[in-house]
Residue, then its C-alpha position, 0 to 999 in steps of 0.5 A: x446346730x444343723x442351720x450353723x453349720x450350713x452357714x459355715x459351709x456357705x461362708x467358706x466357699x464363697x471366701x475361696x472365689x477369687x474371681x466373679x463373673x458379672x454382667x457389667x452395664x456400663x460402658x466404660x466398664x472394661x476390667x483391664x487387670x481380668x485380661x491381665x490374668x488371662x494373659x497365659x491365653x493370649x500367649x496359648x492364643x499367639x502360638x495356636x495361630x503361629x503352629x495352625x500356619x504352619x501347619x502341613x506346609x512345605x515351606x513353613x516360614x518362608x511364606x512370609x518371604x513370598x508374599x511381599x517379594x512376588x508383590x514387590x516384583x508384581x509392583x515393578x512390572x505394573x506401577x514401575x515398569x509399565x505406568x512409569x510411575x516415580x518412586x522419588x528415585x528411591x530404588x523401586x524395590x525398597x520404596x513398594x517393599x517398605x510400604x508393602x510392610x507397613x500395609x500388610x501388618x494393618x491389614x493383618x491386624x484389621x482382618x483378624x480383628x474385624x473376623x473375632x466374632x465370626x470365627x470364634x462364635x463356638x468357643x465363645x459360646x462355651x468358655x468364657x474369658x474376656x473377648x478382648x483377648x481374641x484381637x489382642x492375640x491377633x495384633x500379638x502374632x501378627x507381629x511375627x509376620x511383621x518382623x519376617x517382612x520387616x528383616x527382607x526389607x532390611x535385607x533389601x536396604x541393604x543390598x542396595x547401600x552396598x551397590x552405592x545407593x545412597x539414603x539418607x537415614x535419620x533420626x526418624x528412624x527413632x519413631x518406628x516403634x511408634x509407628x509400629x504400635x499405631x498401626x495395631x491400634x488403628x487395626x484393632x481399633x477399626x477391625x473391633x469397631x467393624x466387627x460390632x457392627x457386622x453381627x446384626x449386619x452381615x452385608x457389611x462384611x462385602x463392604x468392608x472387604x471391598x474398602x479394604x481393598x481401595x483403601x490401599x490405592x487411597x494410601x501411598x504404598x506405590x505411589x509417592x505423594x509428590x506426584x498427586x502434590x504435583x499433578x493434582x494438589x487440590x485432591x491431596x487433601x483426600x489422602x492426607x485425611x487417611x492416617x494411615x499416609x503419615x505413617x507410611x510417609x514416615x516410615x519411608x522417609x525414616x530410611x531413606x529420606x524422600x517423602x513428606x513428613x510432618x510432625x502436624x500431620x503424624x500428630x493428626x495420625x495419632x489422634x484419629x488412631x487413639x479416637x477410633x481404638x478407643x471407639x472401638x474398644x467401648x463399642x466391642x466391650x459394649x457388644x459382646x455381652x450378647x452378641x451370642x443372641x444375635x449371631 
């Protein structure tokens, strides 16, 4: 009697489990429905970041105005003014300004992604939920910032129609929300893959710093690629392998129809984007099992 009624017991607590946590092997064993579930913390995660900005600031939201005005500016005086450098005669402050956009939410999106296990090792070893859902609240709130930066350029654009500037707005305007989401992917993807690698090897955190860093002269943000295209057409390959260049050339030719766009070369884009998300992905779902006995 006493043997039934444990076993009773036994089969009605495990009936009321509704989620199991097991060490999963495989490496393409990612559980996308369980970070589903968890999406109420992604969102707790996006707001966190959003009020933790914030956060005893004079300005609040205005520092995202200042940083791509005062770069813009910066860009005029140096690149524009003092090197002479062309724009394609797109007015200077809607050619660095457009491009400023497109790299401050990489960068935004690479920068969060590639400190995840860095800057959430206390909770991560607490709590669990799935890892995932650190970097994806990252790209999430980055686009906050995003659509600040992106209304100033708008507002910059058209500032300069209404002085008789004359862009040739198209239809590849249509293929920014494209963009858009290859940037994060490609962000996300690369921040998640530097950030595996980064746990058993710190000093690679001084390496990526420092690419970053000349990986923004190795894409056109003040710079237009007509001018390499011109001078030095045998070193163009150089920038064409980056995929981040379709993207910005794109996107500035989407308002104002300078640049080189190519659907071959947005397409190589997009498959380098989708290869190194997806590498990224199987790498960090493969790390974080037990990147807590390494860090």
């Amino acid at each position: 009697m006493h043997k039934n009624f444990q076993s009773l017991i036994l089969t009605s607590m495990e009936e009321k489990w509704d989620i199991i946590i097991t060490n999963r092997s495989k490496l393409f064993d990612i559980d996308f429905r369980e970070l589903w579930r968890y999406r109420d913390l992604v969102l707790m995660y996006v707001k966190r970041d959003f009020i933790t900005f914030y956060k005893q600031t004079i300005l609040g939201p205005i520092w995202y105005f200042i940083q791509p005005i005062f770069t813009t500016i910066m860009f005029m005086f140096v690149f524009g003014g003092i090197a002479g450098i062309s724009t394609d005669g797109v007015p200077q402050a809607v050619f660095y300004m457009g491009g400023l956009v497109c790299w401050n939410y990489f960068s935004d999106c690479f920068s969060r992604s590639n400190n995840v296990f860095s800057s959430n090792k206390g909770i991560f070893g607490k709590v669990y939920f799935p890892r995932l859902v650190v970097p994806i609240a990252g790209v999430i709130s980055n686009l906050i910032k995003l659509g600040i930066q992106f209304s100033l350029f708008l507002a910059v654009y058209i500032y300069f129609i209404c002085q008789g500037v004359h862009f040739n707005f198209n239809a590849t305007v249509l293929l920014v929300p494209l963009l858009i989401v290859m940037m994060a992917a490609l962000g996300l993807g690369t921040g998640m893959l530097i950030s595996s690698l980064t746990i058993k090897y710190r000093d690679l955190n001084f390496l990526v710093s420092f690419g970053l860093s000349l990986l923004m002269y190795a894409t056109p943000v003040i710079y237009p690629l007509s001018i390499l295209k011109a001078s030095h057409p045998q070193y163009l390959w150089v920038l064409l392998i980056n995929p981040l260049t379709a993207i910005l050339e794109t996107f500035k030719y989407a308002f104002t129809g300078v640049g080189m766009f190519s659907w071959l070369y947005l397409l190589y884009s997009f498959v380098i984007t989708t290869v190194l998300f997806i590498w990224g992905l199987l790498v960090f779902n493969r790390v974080q099992r037990n990147f807590m006995d390494v860090i």
